[in-house]
N, C-alpha and C positions, 0 to 999 in steps of 0.2 A: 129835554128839548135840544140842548147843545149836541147829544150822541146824533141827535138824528138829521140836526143840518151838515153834520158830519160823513153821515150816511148819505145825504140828499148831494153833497158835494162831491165824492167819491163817485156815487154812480153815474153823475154826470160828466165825473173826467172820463169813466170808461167809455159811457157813450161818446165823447167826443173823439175819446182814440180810439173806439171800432171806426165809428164814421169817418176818419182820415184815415185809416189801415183801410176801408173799401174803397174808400174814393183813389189813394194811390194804385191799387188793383186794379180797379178799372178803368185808370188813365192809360198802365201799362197793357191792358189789354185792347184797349182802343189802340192803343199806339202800333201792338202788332198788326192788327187787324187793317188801319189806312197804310201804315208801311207797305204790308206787305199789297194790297189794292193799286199804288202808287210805282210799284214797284213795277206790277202785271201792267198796268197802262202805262207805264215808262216802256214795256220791255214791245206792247204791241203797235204804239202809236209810233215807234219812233223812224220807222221805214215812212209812214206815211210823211213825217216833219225831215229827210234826208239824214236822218240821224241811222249812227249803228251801237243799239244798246252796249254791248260787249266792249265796242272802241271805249264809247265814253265811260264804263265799267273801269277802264284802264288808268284814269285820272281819278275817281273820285265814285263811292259808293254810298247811294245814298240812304236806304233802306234803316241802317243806322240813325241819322240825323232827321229824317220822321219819326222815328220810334221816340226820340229824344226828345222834340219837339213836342209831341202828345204829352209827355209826363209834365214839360213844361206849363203846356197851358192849362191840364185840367189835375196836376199835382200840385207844382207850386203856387199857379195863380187860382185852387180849386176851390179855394174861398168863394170867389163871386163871381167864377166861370163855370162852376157845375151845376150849377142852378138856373144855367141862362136854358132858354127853349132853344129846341132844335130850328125853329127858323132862324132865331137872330144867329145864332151858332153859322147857320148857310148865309149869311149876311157877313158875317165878320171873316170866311175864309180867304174873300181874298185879300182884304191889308192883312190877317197873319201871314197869307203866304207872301207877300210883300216884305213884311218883316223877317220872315225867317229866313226867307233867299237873298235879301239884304244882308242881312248879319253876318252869313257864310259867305257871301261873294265879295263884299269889301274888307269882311275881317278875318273872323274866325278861322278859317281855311287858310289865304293866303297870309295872315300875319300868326298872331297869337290865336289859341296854342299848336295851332298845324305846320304853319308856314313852309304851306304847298301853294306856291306861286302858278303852278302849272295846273290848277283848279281856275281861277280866275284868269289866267293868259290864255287857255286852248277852252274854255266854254264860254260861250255868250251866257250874259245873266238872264236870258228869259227860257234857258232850260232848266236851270234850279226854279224857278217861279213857277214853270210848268207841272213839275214835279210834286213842291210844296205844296201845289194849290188843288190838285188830286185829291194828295194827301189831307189837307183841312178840309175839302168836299166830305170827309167820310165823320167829323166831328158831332154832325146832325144823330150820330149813335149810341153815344154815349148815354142819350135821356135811355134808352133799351139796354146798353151792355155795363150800365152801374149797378143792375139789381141780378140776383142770382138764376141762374139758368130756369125757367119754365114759372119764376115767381116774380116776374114783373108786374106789375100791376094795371091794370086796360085803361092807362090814362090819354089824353090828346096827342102827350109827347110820345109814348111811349109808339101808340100805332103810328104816328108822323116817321117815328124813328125806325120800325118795322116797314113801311114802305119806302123811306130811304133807304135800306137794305136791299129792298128786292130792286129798285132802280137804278142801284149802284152794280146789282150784278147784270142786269141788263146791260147795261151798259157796256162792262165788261165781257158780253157775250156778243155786241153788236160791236166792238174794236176786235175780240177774235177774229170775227167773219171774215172782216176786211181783212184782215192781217194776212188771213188764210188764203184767200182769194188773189191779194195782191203776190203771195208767195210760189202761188200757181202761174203769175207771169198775167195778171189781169189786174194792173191797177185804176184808179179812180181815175175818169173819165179828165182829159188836161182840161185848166179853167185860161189857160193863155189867152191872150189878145194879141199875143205875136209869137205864133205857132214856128215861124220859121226861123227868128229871131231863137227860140229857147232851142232847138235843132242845132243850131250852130253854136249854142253856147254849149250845149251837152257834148258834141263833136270836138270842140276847140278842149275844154276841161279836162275830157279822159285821154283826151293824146297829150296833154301838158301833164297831168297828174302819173302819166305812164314814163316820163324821162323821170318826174320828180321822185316816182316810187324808185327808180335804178335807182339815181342816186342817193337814198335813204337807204337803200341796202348796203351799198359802199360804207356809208356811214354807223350804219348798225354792225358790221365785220371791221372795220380797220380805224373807226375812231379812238386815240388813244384814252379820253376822257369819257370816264364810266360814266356820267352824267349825259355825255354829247350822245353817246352807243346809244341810253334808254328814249332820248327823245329821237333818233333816227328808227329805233324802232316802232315808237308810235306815227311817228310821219307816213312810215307802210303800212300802218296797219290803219292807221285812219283816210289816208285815201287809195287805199285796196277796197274799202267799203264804200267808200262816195262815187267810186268805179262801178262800183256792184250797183251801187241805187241805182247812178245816173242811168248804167245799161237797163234792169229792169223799167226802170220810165220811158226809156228808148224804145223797146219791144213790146211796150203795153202802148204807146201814145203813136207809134208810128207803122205803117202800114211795111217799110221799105228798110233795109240793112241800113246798120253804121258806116255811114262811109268811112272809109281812113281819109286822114287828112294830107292834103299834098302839101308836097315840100317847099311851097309858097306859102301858103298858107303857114305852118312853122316856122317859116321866119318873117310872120306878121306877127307873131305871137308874142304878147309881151314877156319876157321874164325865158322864153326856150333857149335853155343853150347849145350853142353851136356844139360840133364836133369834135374841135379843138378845146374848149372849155373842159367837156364830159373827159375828155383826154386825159385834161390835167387832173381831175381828181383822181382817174384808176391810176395815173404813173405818180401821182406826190407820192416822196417818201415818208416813211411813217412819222418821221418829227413833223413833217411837213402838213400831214393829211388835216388836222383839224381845223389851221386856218382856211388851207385850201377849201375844207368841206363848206364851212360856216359863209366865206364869200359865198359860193355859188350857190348856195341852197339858199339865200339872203337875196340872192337876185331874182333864182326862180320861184319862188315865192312872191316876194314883191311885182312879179308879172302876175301870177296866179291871184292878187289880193285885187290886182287893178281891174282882169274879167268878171271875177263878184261883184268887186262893187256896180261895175257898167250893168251887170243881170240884176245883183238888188234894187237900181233904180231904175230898171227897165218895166214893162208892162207885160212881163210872162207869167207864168203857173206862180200862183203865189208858195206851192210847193216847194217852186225852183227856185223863185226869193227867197225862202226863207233856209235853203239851204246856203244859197249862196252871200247870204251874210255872214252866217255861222263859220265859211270857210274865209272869208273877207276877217274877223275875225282870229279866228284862230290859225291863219297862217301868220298875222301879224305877233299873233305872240308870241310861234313859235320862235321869230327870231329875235326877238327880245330874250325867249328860254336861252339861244344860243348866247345870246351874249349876257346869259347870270343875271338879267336883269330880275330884283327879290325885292320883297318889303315894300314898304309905301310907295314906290317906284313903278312894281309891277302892278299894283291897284291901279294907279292912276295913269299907266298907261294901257293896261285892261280897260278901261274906263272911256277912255278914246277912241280906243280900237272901234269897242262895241259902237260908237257915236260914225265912227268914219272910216276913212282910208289916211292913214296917217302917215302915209312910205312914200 
């Protein structure tokens, strides 16, 4: 009798570590599986939200930290989250992704263990949110992708979890279209209430973003600090793209060429520097160049932060808001990046940014 509670004990530890060797299996295979889902809707929505996947590819890659995220919730916590139904599963995606783009945008990232301040200073937190919450949208699959290929079993969860499959690729094939369409110079019809109002603000941004991009070049060639160089390179390259959107929304939403802006109009502009300014950064010498840089890119910025915000509270394409927060935002970090600002410092004034105009 003793052998065989012995025997009864034994087989029941194996069952319990098959069943946790499957269950970790199939959190990592959910985990590639919304990654990489999250990854394709990060890569085709983001023209539509004034984002340019690639740019933000330049700070921070996320692909990774959903895959991580999935072991966490249905490996570590698989106790008494692998058992939940795929509806509650599509119930709770969005406070995890709440929590998860929490975690990384106040902590994890810009403090311990990454302390990459320039994650939380140059993204708004509601593109990590965006991202995460794709990602936990695809959670509803796991009731299907815990049991082995073709031997799942025809339970409620299981075909629940099969047609959240097919509607996820749907989905997927309904953000191509657009993607595709908008790529051909035919985007979504503008939802403005002040058609002519967002006109002038796409005019006013690309001829301000077009002195800022010169001078990020200067900066990217002649800054003597390796640090100042990488973030003058991202300043070109992230609005060489906001250039690209704004145009393409210009040619899809307007019947009539970009005007260039006249030389009045430039000097109504907050933050444009004169002649003499743009002077002084191509002739400082090189000890000289990096304060020279950091004033003036601190100014025009701080013009560039004050047209966001007047467009994010205005009553245009919600498109055009919601890009133009993101740049209200991340030109405020950038000059914070300028001036080293790291650590609890940079959260918390990431944190404001994203709330306001803080310059």
């Amino acid at each position: 009798m003793h052998q065989g509670r012995n025997e009864a004990v034994r087989l029941m530890g194996e069952g319990a570590a098959k069943e946790l060797k499957s269950r970790w299996l199939a959190a990592a295979q959910l985990g590639l599986v919304s990654s990489t889902f999250s990854t394709l809707i990060g890569q085709l929505a983001a023209s539509q939200l004034g984002r340019d996947a690639a740019v933000d590819w330049m700070t921070v890659a996320a692909q990774w930290a959903d895959f991580s995220w999935a072991l966490v919730f249905f490996g570590l916590f698989g106790r008494w989250t692998s058992r939940l139904a795929p509806r509650t599963l599509f119930w709770l995606a969005i406070p995890w992704a709440v929590f998860t783009s929490a975690t990384e945008w106040f902590g994890l990232v810009p403090l311990f263990p990454f302390f990459q301040p320039i994650f939380t200073l140059q993204q708004p937190y509601w593109i990590g949110f965006l991202v995460h919450l794709s990602s936990a949208l695809i959670y509803p699959l796991f009731a299907w992708l815990r049991w082995p290929l073709r031997r799942a079993p025809p339970t409620s969860a299981v075909r629940f979890a099969k047609r959240w499959a097919a509607g996820a690729l749907l989905v997927l094939a309904t953000f191509g279209l657009v993607s595709v369409i908008d790529g051909l110079g035919w985007p979504l019809p503008t939802l403005s209430r002040d058609v002519a109002g967002d006109q002038r603000y796409i005019r006013h941004m690309v001829t301000h973003h077009e002195q800022g991009i010169e001078l990020a070049k200067l900066g990217k060639q002649r800054a003597q600090d390796p640090h100042l160089r990488a973030l003058a390179a991202l300043m070109v390259a992230s609005q060489q793209s906001e250039n690209r959107i704004f145009d393409r929304w210009w040619r899809g939403w307007s019947s009539e060429p970009m005007a260039l802006c006249s030389s009045e109009e430039r000097l109504a502009m907050p933050g444009y520097l004169t002649s003499a300014q743009m002077a002084d950064a191509r002739n400082a010498a090189d000890g000289e160049f990096d304060a020279v840089f950091i004033r003036l890119m601190s100014l025009h910025h701080a013009g560039a932060v004050q047209m966001a915000d007047n467009q994010w509270h205005s009553s245009g394409d919600p498109r055009l808001r919601l890009m133009a927060h993101a740049i209200r935002h991340e030109q405020q970090g950038e000059i914070a990046l300028m001036n080293n600002v790291t650590g609890i410092e940079a959260v918390r004034q990431a944190t404001r940014n994203m709330l306001a105009n803080n310059l």
